[in-house]
C-alpha positions, 0 to 999 in steps of 0.5 A, a space after each residue: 641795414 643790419 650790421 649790428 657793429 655799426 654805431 646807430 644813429 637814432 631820428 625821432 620825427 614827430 609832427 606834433 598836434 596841439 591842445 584844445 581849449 581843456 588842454 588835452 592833445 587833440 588826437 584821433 583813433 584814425 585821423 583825416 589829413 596826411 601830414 605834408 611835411 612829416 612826408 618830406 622830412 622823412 623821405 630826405 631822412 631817408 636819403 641821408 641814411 642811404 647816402 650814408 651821411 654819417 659815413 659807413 660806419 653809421 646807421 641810420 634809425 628813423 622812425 616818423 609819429 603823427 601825433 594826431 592819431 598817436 601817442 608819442 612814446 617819449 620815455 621809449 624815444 628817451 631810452 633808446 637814445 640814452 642807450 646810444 650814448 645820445 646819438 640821436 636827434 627828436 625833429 618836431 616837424 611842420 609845427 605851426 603857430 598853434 602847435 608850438 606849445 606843445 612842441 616845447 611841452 614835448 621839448 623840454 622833457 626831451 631836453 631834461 634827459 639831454 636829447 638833441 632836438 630841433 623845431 622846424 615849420 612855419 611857427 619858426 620860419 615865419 617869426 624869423 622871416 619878417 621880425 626883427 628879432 627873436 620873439 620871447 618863445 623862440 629866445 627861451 627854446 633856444 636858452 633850454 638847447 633846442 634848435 630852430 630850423 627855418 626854412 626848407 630841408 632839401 639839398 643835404 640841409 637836413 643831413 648837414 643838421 643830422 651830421 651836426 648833432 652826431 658831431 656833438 656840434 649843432 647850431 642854435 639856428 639853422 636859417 636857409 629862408 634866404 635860399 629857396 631849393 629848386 624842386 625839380 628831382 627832388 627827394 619823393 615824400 612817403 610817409 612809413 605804412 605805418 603812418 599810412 595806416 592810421 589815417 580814416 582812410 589812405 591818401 598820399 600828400 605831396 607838393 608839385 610845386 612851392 611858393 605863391 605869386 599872390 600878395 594876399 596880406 594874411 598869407 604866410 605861404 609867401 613870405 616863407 616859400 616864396 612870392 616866385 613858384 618853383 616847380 616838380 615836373 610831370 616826370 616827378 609827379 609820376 615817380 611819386 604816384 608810382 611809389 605810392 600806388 605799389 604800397 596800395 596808395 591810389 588817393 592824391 592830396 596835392 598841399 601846393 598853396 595854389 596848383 593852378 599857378 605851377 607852370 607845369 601844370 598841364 604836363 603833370 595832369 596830361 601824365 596823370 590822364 595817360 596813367 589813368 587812361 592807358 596804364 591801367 591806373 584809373 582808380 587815381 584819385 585827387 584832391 587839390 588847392 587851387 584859386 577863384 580864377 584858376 577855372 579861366 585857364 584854358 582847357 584847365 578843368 577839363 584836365 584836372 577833371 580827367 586827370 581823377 581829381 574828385 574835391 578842389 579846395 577854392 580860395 573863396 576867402 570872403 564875398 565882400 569886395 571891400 573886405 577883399 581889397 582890405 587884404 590884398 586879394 584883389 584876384 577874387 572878385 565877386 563877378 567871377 564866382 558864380 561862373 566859377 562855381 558852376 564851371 567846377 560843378 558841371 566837371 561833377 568836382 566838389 568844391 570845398 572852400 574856406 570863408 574867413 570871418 573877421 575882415 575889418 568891414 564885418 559886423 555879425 549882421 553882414 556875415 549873416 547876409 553874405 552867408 545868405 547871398 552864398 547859399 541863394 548865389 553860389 553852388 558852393 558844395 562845402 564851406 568852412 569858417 575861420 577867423 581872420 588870424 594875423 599868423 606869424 610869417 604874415 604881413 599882418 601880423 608883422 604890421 600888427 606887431 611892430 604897431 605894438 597892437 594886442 595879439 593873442 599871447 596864447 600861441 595855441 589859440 593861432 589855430 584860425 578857430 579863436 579871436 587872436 586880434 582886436 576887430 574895429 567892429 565886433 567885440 570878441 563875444 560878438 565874433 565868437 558868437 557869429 563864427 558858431 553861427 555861422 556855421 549852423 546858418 549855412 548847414 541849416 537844413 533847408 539848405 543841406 536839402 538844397 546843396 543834395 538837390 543840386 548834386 543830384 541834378 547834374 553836380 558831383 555825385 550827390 552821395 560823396 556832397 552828403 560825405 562832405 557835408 556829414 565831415 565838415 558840419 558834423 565835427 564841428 557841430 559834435 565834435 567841437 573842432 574845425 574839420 580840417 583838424 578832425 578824425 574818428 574817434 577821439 582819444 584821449 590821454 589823461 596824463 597827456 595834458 598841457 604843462 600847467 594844467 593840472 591832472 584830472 581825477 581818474 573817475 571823473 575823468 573817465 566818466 567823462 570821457 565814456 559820456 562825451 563819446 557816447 554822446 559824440 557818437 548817438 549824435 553824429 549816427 542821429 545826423 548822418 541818418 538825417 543826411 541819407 534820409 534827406 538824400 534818399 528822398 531827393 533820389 526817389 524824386 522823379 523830378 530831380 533831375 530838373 530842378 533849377 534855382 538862382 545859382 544853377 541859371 546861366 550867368 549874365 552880366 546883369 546878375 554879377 552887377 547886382 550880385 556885386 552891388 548886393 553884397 556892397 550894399 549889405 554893409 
């Protein structure tokens, strides 16, 4: 719109980060991950504005930020509403646990200038979802006038929410999670080029469908979108993959906690397969999140694989039966992975799996055995460590609170890369000191070698393994951060620190800067040379091609027994 006798209405979108164990912004010059729900915020934003919401007189300003790879200019954001008599609303958007902190830090200065603003995502939806009560962070926000949203936005919630504070009349609570929409032909998510365009590299995030039918106890997906799925259909799918590849977007992250489980998953991926292999749109690419079991579907591999998909997020979660059935996830079971493995690696897809630490029959002894069972056993391509973290919107952290058991108070540790519970078998040192361990004990060197190897004997391609391996281990080895919050090059702002913190002394500051990047870089250059020498050896193998060890041979039913029994036996 261009009419400037229109009055403006102004919608600021932040996905906010969260701060690291220093207290500054964790941010990136590029950064790795797309934000899902900044994606769908801003395209129901932008139906609100082409349905002229606020009536014909009204126009609608959006602008969308990612904090993970910007600096919120929030004195600009303050500014410029300010000028509009206020018309205007912040939406701090898909704000987890671990990034309410900062959310509020920014909040409350927007708060100051008296700016409308809300806070929505899984921090708010979970706490409201399954406690009694308002928890104490949640009571003071609203105190200070900012409004929780809990739930989903579609069906003209967010545009009601848009309309309320243009009205003067917003609502201290918007809750919609007893009301799950249909997702069948709704709003496409998009994110503006300019988003697009400070990400490592771009992909495209959306949901095909919503909701897990699994009862997994750790699991918040559940209690906040639902236990039964509901589902876009292929027509869907194609519109949005469409759009996307018109703005030179042709990669693929699909954020369904569990893709396998849509009931139209075959008729998304045969669409997906004629884009690729009649409409002349072979370059999709596709990452998605499926379960250990998915791979028994009939024909369902076979699909995934033609329809461009290149990495599968596996709940792998823990090898330990008891741990398992400790959490409710009786569908993983260690007899089945092996066959999953190698079903997944002879449709040349990389498997990246999380592994959680922490389960109440760990002891740092039996982590390192399991580890060492996984690297023997499995063909795991990558695998990343978390601590098991009783979230907000989780049974077990509704058990535990309602118990009146010790939960981290830090809210920014709830970023499954701390303790945030006591465990009834490790002291918080001894926890702490195997989830480092752990990491350095899979992506030992003997075993990196051994992960090329299999790639280069029939696995995926062996170069895109050693990408992998180089993201995930690296940055967390040299870059001191989980992977899946990782990025090149790391900013950061010296003012942008954590209310509470103090400011640090500009040289000092920088000098420490200068050195940790420098460091960061020598030492990540020095293993990335490490990997390719490594993966140039085994391709100047003329043997490679044949190389064998336990967890490439045919599965029998013998092995899985005692796989089972090993793994038992460890504790």
């Amino acid at each position: 719109m261009s009419n400037n006798t229109k009055t403006k209405f102004f919608v600021e979108l932040i996905k906010p980060s969260h701060y690291d164990d220093d207290g500054y912004v964790i941010q990136w010059w590029r950064s790795s991950v797309p934000s899902n729900s900044l994606a769908c915020v801003y395209g129901l934003s932008l139906d609100a504005a082409d349905k002229n919401t606020l009536g014909d007189d009204v126009e609608f300003e959006i602008t969308a930020y990612d904090e993970m790879n910007t600096v919120i200019p929030i004195k600009k954001i303050i500014s410029k509403i300010k000028k509009a008599d206020g018309n205007g609303i912040v939406c701090l958007v898909g704000v987890q646990t671990n990034q309410f902190p900062r959310a509020i830090d920014i909040a409350n200065q927007l708060r100051d200038e008296n700016i409308n603003v809300a806070i929505g995502g899984f921090h708010v939806s979970g706490c409201i979802a399954m406690l009694p009560d308002l928890t104490k962070e949640l009571k003071d926000a609203i105190d200070k006038g900012i409004t929780m949203f809990a739930g989903e936005a579609e069906d003209g919630r967010l545009a009601n929410m848009y309309a309320d504070a243009y009205h003067n009349r917003l609502k201290p609570i918007y809750n919609y999670l007893g009301d799950l929409p249909c997702m069948e032909g709704q709003v496409t998510p998009q994110l503006p080029m300019q988003v697009n365009n400070k990400l490592s590299r771009l992909i495209a995030s959306f949901e095909t469908g919503r909701g897990c039918s699994f009862v997994c106890s750790f699991c918040t997906v559940i209690n906040i979108q639902g236990r039964k799925s509901r589902f876009r259909t292929a027509d869907d799918v194609e519109k949005m993959v469409r759009e996307n590849i018109a703005h030179g977007i042709d990669q693929f992250f699909f954020t369904d906690d569990n893709f396998a489980r849509n009931k139209n998953w075959e008729s998304i991926l045969d669409r997906l397969i004629d884009l690729r292999e009649n409409q002349g749109l072979g370059r999709i690419k596709i990452t998605m999140q499926i379960d250990a079991l998915s791979y028994k579907i009939p024909n369902f591999v076979a699909k995934v694989a033609k329809a461009g998909c290149k990495r599968a997020f596996v709940g792998l979660e823990n090898i330990n039966p008891e741990n398992l059935a400790s959490v409710k996830k009786g569908q993983n079971h260690i007899s089945e992975y092996k066959r999953m493995f190698q079903t997944w690696r002879k449709a040349k897809i990389i498997t990246y799996c999380g592994y959680i630490l922490g389960f109440p029959s760990d002891t740092p002894e039996s982590i390192e055995r399991d580890i060492k069972t996984i690297q023997r056993e499995l063909t795991v391509d990558v695998l990343v460590f978390f601590f098991l973290t009783p979230l907000p919107g989780s049974e077990d952290h509704k058990n535990l609170y309602l118990d009146g058991a010790w939960l981290e108070p830090d809210l920014n540790k709830y970023d499954l890369e701390h303790p945030t519970k006591k465990h009834p078998r490790m002291s918080e040192k001894e926890w702490k000191d195997i989830y480092l361990k752990a990491w350095d004990l899979y992506y030992s060197p003997e075993h990196i070698e051994t992960m090329l190897r299999r790639a280069a004997a029939g696995g995926p391609n062996a170069s895109r393994v050693m990408l992998n391996i180089f993201q995930s281990y690296g940055i967390l080895k040299y870059q001191k951060l989980h992977p899946l919050q990782g990025g090149f090059i790391r900013r950061k702002k010296r003012t942008q620190r954590r209310s509470g913190m103090p400011v640090e002394n500009a040289l000092v500051f920088f000098l420490c800067l200068a050195w940790g990047r420098f460091n960061t870089f020598l030492s990540l250059s020095m293993f990335f040379i490490k990997l390719r020498s490594v993966k140039n050896k085994i391709k100047r193998d003329p043997e490679r091609h044949s190389y064998t060890d336990k967890a490439l041979t045919p599965v029998n039913d013998t092995e899985d027994i005692l796989l089972e029994n090993e793994s038992v036996i460890s504790q």
